[in-house]
PDB file of N, CA, C and O in Angstrom, chain B, residues numbered from 101:
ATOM      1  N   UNK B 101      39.063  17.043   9.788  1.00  0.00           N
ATOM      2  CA  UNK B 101      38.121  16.866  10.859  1.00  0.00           C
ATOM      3  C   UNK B 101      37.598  18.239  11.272  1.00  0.00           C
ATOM      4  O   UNK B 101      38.445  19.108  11.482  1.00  0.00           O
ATOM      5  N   UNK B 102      36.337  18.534  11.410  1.00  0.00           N
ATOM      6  CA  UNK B 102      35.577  19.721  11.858  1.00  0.00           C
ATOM      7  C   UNK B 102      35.987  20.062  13.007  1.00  0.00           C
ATOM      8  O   UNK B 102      36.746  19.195  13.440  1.00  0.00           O
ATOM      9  N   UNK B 103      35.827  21.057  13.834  1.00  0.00           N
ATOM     10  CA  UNK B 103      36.477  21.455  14.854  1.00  0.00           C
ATOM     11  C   UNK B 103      35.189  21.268  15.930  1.00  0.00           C
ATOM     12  O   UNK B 103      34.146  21.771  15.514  1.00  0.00           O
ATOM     13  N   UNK B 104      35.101  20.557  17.381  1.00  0.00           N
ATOM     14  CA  UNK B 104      34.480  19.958  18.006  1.00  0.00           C
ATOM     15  C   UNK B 104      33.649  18.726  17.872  1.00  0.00           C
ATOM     16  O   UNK B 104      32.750  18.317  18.607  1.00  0.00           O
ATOM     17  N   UNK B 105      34.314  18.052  16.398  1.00  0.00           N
ATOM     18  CA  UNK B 105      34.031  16.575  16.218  1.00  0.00           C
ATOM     19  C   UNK B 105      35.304  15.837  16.826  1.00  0.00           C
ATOM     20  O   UNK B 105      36.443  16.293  16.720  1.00  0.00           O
ATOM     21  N   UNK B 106      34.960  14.540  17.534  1.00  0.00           N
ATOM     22  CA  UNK B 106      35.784  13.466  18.293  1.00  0.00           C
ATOM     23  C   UNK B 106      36.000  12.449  16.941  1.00  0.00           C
ATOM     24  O   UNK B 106      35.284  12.278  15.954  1.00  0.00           O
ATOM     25  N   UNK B 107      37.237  11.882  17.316  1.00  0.00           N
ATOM     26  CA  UNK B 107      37.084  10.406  16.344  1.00  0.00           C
ATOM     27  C   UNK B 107      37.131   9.697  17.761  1.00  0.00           C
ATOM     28  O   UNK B 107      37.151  10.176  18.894  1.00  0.00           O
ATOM     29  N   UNK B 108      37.141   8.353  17.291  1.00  0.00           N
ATOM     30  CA  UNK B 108      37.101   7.108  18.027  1.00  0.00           C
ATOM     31  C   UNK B 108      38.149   6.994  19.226  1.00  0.00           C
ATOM     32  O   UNK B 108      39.222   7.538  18.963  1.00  0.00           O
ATOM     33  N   UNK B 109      38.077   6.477  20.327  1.00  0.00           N
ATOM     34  CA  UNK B 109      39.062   6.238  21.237  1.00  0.00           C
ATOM     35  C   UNK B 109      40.317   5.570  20.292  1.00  0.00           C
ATOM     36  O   UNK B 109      41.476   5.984  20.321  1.00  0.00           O
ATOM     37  N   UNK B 110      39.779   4.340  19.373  1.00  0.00           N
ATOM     38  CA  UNK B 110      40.970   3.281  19.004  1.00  0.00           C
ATOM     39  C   UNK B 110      41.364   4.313  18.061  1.00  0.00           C
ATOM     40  O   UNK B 110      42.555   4.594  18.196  1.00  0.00           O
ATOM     41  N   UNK B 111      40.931   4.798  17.397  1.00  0.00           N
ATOM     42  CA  UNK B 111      41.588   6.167  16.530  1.00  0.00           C
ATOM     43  C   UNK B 111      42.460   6.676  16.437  1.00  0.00           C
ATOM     44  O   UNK B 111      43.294   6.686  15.531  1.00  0.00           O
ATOM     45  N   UNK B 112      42.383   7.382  17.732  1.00  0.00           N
ATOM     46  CA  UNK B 112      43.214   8.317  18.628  1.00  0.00           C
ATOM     47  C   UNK B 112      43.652   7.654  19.284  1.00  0.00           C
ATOM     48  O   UNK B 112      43.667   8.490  20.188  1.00  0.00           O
ATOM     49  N   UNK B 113      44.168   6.646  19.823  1.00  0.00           N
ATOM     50  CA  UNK B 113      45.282   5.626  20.469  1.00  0.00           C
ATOM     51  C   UNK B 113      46.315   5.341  19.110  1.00  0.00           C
ATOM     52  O   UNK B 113      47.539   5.475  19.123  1.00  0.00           O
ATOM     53  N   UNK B 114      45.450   4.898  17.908  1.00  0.00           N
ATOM     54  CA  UNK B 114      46.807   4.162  17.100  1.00  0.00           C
ATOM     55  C   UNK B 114      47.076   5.851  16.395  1.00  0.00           C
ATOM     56  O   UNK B 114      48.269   6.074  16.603  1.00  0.00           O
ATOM     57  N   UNK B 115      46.660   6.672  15.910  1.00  0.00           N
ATOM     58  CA  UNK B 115      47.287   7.727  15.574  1.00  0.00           C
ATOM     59  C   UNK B 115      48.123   8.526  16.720  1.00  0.00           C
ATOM     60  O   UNK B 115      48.437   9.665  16.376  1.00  0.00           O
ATOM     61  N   UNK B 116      48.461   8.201  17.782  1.00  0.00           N
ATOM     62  CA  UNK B 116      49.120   9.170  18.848  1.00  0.00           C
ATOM     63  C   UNK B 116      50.224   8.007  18.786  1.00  0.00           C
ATOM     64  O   UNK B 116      51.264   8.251  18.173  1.00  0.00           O
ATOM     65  N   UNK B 117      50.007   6.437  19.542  1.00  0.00           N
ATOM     66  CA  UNK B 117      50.898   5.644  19.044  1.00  0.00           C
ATOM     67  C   UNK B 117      51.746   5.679  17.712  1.00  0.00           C
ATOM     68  O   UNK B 117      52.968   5.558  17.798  1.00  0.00           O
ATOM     69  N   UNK B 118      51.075   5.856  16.354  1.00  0.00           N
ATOM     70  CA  UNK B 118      51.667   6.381  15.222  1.00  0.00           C
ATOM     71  C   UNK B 118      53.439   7.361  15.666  1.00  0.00           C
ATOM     72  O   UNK B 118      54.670   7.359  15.667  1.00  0.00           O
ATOM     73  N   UNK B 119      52.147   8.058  15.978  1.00  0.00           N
ATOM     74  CA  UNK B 119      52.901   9.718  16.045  1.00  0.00           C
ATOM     75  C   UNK B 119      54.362   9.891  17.101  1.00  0.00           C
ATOM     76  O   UNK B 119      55.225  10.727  16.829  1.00  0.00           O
ATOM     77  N   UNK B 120      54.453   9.097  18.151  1.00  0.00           N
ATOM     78  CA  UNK B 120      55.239   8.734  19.489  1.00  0.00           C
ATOM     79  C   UNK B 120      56.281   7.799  18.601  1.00  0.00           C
ATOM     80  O   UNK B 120      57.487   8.040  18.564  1.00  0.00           O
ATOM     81  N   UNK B 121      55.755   6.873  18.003  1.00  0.00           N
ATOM     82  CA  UNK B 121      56.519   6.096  17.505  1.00  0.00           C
ATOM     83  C   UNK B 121      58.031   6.356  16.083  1.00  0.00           C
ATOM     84  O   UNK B 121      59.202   6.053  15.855  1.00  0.00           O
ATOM     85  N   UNK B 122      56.931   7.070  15.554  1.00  0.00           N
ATOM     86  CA  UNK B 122      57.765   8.179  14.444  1.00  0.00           C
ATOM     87  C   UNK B 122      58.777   8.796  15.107  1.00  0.00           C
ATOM     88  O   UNK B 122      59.946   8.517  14.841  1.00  0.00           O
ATOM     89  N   UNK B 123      58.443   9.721  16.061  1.00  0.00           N
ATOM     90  CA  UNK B 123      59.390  10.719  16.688  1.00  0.00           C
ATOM     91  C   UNK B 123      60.504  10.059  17.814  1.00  0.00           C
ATOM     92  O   UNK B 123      61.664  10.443  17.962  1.00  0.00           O
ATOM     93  N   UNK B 124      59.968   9.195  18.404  1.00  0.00           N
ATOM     94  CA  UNK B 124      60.704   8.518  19.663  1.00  0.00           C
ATOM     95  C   UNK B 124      61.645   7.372  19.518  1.00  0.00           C
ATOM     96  O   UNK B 124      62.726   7.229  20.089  1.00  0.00           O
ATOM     97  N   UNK B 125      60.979   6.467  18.543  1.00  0.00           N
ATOM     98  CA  UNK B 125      61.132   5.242  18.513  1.00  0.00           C
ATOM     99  C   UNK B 125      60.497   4.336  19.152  1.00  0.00           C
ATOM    100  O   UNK B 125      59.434   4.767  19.598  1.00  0.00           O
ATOM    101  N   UNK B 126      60.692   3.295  19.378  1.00  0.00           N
ATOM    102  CA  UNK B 126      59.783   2.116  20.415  1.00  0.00           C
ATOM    103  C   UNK B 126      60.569   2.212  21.159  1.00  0.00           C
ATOM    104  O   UNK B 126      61.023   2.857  20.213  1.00  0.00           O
ATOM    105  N   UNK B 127      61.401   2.257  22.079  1.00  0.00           N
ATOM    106  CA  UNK B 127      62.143   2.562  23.479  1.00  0.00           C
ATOM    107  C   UNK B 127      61.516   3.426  24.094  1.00  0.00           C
ATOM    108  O   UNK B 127      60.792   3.136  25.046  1.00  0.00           O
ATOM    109  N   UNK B 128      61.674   4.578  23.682  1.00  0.00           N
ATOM    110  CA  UNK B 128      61.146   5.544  24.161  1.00  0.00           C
ATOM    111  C   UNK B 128      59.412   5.806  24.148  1.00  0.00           C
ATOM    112  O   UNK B 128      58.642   6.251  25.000  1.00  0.00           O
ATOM    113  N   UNK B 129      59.252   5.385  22.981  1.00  0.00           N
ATOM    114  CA  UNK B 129      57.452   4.896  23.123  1.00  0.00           C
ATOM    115  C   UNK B 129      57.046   4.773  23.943  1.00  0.00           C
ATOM    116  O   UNK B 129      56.073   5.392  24.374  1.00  0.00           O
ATOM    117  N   UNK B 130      57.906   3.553  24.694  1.00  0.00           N
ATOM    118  CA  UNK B 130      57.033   2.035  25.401  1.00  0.00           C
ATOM    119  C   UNK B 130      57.603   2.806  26.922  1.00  0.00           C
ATOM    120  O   UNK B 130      57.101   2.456  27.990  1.00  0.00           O
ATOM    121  N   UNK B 131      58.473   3.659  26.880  1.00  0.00           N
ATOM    122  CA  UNK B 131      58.939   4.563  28.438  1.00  0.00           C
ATOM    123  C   UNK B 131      57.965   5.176  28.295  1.00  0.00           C
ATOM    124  O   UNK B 131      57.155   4.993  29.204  1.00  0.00           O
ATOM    125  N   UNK B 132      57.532   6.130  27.218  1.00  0.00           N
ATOM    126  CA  UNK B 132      56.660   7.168  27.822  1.00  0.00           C
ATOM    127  C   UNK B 132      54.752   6.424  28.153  1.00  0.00           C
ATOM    128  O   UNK B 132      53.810   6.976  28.722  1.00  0.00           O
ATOM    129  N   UNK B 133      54.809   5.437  27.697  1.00  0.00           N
ATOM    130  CA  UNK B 133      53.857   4.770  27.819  1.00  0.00           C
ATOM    131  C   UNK B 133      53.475   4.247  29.132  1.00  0.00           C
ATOM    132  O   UNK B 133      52.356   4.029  29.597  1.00  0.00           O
ATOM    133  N   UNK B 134      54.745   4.078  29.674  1.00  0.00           N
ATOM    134  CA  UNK B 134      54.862   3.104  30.962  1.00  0.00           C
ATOM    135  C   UNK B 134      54.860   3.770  32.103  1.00  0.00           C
ATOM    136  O   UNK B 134      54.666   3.306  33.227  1.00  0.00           O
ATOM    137  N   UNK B 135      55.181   5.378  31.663  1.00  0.00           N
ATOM    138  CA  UNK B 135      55.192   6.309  32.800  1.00  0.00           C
ATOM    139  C   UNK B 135      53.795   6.588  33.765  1.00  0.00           C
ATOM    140  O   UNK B 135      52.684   6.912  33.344  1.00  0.00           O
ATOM    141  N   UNK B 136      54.223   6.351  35.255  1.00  0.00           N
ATOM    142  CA  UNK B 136      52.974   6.124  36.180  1.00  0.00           C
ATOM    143  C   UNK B 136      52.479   7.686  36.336  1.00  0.00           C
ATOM    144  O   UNK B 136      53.200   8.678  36.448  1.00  0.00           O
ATOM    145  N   UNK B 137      50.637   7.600  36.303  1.00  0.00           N
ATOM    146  CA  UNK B 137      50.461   8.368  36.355  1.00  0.00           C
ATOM    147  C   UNK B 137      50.501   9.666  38.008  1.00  0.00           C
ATOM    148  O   UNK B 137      50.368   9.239  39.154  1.00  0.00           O
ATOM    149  N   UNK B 138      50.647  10.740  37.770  1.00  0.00           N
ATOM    150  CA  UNK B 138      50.849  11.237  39.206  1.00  0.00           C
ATOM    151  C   UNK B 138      49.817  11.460  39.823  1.00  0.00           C
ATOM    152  O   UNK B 138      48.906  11.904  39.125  1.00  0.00           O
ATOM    153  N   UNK B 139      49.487  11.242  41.477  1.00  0.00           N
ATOM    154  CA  UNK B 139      48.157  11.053  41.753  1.00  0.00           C
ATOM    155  C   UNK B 139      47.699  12.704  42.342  1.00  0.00           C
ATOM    156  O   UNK B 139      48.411  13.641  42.702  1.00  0.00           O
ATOM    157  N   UNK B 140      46.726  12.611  42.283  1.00  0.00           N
ATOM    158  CA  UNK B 140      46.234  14.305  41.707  1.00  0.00           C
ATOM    159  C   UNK B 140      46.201  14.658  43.161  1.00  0.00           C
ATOM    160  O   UNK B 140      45.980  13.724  43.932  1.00  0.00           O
ATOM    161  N   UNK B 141      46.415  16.045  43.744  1.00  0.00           N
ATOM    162  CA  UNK B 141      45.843  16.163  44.955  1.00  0.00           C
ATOM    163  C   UNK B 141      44.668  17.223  44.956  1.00  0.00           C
ATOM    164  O   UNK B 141      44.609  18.257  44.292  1.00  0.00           O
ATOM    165  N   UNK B 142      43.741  16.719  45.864  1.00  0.00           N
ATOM    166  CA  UNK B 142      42.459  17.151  46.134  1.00  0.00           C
ATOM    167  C   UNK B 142      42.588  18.655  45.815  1.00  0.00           C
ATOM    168  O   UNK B 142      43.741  19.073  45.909  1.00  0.00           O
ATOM    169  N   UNK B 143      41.737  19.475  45.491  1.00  0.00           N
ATOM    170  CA  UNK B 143      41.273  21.159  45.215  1.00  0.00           C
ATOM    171  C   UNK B 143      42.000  21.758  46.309  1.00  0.00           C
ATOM    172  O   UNK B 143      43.120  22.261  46.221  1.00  0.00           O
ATOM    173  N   UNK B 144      41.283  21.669  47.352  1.00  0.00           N
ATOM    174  CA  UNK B 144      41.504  22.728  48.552  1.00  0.00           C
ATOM    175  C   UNK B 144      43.075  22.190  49.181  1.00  0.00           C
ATOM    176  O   UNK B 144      44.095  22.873  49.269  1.00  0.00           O
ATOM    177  N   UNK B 145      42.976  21.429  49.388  1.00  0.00           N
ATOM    178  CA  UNK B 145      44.397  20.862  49.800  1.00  0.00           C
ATOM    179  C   UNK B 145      45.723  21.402  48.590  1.00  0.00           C
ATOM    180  O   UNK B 145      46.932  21.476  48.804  1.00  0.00           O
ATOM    181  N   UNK B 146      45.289  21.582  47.863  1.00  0.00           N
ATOM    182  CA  UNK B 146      46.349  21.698  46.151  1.00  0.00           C
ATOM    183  C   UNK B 146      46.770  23.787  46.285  1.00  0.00           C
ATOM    184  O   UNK B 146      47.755  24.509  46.135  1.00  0.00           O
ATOM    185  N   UNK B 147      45.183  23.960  46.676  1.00  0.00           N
ATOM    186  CA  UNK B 147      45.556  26.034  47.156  1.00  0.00           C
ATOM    187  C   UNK B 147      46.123  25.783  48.165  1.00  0.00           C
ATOM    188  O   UNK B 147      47.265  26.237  48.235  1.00  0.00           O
ATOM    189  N   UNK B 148      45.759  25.212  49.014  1.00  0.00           N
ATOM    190  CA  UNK B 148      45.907  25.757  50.436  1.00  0.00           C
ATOM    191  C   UNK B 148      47.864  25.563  50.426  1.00  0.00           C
ATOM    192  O   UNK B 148      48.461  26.463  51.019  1.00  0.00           O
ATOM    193  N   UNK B 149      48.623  24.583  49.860  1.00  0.00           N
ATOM    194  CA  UNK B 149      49.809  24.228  49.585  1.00  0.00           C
ATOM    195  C   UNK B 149      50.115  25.505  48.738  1.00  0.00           C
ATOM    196  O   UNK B 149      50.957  26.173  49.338  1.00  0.00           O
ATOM    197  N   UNK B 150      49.793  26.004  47.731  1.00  0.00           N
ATOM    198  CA  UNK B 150      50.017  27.362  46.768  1.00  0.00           C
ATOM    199  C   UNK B 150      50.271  28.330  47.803  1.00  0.00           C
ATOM    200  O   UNK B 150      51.292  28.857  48.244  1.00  0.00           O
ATOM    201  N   UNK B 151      48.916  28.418  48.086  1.00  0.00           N
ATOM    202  CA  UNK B 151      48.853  30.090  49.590  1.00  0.00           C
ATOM    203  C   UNK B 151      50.009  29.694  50.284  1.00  0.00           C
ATOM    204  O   UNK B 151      50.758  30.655  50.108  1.00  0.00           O
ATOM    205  N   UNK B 152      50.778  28.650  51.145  1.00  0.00           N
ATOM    206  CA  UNK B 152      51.233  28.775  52.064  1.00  0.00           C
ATOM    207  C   UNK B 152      52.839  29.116  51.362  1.00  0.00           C
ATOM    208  O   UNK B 152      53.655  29.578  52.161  1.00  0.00           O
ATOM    209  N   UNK B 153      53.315  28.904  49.900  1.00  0.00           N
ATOM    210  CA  UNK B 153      54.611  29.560  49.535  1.00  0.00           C
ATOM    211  C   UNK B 153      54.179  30.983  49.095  1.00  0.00           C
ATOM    212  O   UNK B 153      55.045  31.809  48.806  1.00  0.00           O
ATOM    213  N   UNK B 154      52.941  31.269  49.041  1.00  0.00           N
ATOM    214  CA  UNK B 154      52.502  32.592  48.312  1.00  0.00           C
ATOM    215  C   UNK B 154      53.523  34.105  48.763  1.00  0.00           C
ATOM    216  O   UNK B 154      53.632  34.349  49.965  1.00  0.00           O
ATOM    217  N   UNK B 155      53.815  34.499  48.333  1.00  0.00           N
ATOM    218  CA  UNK B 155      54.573  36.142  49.010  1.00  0.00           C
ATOM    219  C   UNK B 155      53.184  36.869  48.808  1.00  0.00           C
ATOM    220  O   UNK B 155      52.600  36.423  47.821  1.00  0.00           O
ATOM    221  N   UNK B 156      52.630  37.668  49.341  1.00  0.00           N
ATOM    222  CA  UNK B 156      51.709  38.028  49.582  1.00  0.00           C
ATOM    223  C   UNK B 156      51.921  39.252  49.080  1.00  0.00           C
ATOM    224  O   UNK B 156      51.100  39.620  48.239  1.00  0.00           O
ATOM    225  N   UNK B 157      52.690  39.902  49.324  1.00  0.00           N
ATOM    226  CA  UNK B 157      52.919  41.236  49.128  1.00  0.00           C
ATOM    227  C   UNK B 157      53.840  41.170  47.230  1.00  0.00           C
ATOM    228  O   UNK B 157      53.723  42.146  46.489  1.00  0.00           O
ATOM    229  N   UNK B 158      54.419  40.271  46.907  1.00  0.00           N
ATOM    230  CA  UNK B 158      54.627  40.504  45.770  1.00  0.00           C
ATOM    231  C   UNK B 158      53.397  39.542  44.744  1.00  0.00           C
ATOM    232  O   UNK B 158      53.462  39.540  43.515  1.00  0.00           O
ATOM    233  N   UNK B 159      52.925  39.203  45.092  1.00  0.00           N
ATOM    234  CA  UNK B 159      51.233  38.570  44.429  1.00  0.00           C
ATOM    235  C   UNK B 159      50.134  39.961  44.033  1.00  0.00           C
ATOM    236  O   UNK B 159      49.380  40.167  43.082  1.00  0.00           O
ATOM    237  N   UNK B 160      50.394  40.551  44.961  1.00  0.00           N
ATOM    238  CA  UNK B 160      49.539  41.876  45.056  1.00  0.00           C
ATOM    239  C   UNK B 160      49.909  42.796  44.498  1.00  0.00           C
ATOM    240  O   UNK B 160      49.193  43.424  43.718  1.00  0.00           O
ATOM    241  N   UNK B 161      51.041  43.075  44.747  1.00  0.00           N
ATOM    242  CA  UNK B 161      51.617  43.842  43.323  1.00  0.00           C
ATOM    243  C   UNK B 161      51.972  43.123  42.028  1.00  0.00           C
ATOM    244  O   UNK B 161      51.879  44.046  41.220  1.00  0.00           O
ATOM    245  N   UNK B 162      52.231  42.319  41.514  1.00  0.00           N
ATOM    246  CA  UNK B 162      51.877  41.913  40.343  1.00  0.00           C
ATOM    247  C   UNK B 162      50.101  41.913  40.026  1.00  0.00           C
ATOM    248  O   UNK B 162      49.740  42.851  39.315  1.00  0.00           O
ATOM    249  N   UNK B 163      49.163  41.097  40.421  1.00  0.00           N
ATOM    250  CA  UNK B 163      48.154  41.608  40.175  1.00  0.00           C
ATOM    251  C   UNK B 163      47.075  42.858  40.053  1.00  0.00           C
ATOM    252  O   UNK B 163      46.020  42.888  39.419  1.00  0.00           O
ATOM    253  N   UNK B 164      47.643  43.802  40.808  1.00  0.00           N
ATOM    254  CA  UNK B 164      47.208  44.944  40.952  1.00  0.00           C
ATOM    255  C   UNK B 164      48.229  46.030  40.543  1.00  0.00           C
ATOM    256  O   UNK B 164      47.780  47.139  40.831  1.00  0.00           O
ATOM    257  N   UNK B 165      49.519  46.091  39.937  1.00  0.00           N
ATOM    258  CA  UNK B 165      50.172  47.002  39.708  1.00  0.00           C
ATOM    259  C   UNK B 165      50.287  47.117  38.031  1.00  0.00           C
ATOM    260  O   UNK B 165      50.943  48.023  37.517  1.00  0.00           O
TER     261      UNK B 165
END
């Protein structure tokens, strides 16, 4: 496959299914399949949670030192 060509959605479902299945088994398949997805939190709300564990003073020296 060329590099920035897509195949098909059903494609790429039964070749990843393939591939999960090989390595996992169907137990583990059908777990990782079943796993709920986590619900995303909004942009600013997602920094503003970052900044508030941030060390400020060791952020600044790693980036600038």
């Amino acid at each position: 496959m060329k590099q920035g060509q897509f195949i098909s959605e059903e494609t790429l479902l039964k070749q990843i299914i393939h591939i999960l299945m090989e390595n996992l088994g169907p137990v583990e398949t059908n777990r990782f399949l079943s796993l709920p997805a986590k619900k995303r939190i909004e942009s600013v709300k997602r920094h503003r949670i970052w900044q508030s564990k941030l060390d400020k003073n060791k952020f600044f020296n790693d980036v600038f030192h």
